[in-house]
C-alpha positions in Angstrom: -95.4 -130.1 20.6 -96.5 -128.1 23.4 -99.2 -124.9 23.3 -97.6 -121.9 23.0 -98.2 -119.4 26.1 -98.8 -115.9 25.5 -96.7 -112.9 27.0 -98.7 -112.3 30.6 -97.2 -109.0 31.1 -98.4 -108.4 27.3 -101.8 -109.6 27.8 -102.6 -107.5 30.7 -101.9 -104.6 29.0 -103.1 -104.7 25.5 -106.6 -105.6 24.3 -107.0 -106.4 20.5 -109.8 -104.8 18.7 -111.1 -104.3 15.0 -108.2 -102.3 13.7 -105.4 -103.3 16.4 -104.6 -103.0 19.7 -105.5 -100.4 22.7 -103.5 -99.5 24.9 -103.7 -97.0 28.3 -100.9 -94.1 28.8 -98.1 -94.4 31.3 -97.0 -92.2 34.2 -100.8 -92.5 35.4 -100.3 -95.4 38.1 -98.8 -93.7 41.6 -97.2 -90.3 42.7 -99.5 -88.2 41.3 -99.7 -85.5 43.7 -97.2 -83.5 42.0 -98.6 -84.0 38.8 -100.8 -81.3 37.9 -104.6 -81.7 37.2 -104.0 -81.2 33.6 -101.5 -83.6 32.6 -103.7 -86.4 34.4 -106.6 -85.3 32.7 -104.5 -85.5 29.2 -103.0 -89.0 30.4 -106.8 -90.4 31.0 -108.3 -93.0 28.6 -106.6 -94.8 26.2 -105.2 -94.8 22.7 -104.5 -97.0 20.0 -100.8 -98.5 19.3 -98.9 -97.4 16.8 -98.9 -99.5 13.3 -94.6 -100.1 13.7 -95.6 -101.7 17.2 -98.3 -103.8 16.2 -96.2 -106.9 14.3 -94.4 -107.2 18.1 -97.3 -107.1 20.1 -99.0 -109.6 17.6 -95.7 -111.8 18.1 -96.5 -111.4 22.2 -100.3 -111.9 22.2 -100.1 -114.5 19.5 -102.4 -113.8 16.9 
């Protein structure tokens, strides 16, 4: 039987750690001239994904 691939799309975005999976915000990647200086500060760094999401993203990456 042959390996099972991961989700690439998946794996570019998500990177597993102790207690799940990080994850950076969206709206962040291009027209952000009209986005004001506070809502791309708020959208900077990331975050962890929520508990519900973290059986699919297991099932993409998977562990």
């Amino acid at each position: 039987m042959a390996k099972l691939k991961v989700h690439s799309g998946a794996s570019k975005r998500f990177k597993k750690t102790a207690n799940g999976y990080k994850r950076k915000s969206a709206h962040k990647s291009h027209i952000l001239t009209k986005m004001t200086t506070k809502r791309k500060r708020q959208l900077r760094g990331t975050s962890m994904v929520h508990p519900s999401d973290k059986i699919l993203i297991d099932r993409l990456l998977r562990n």
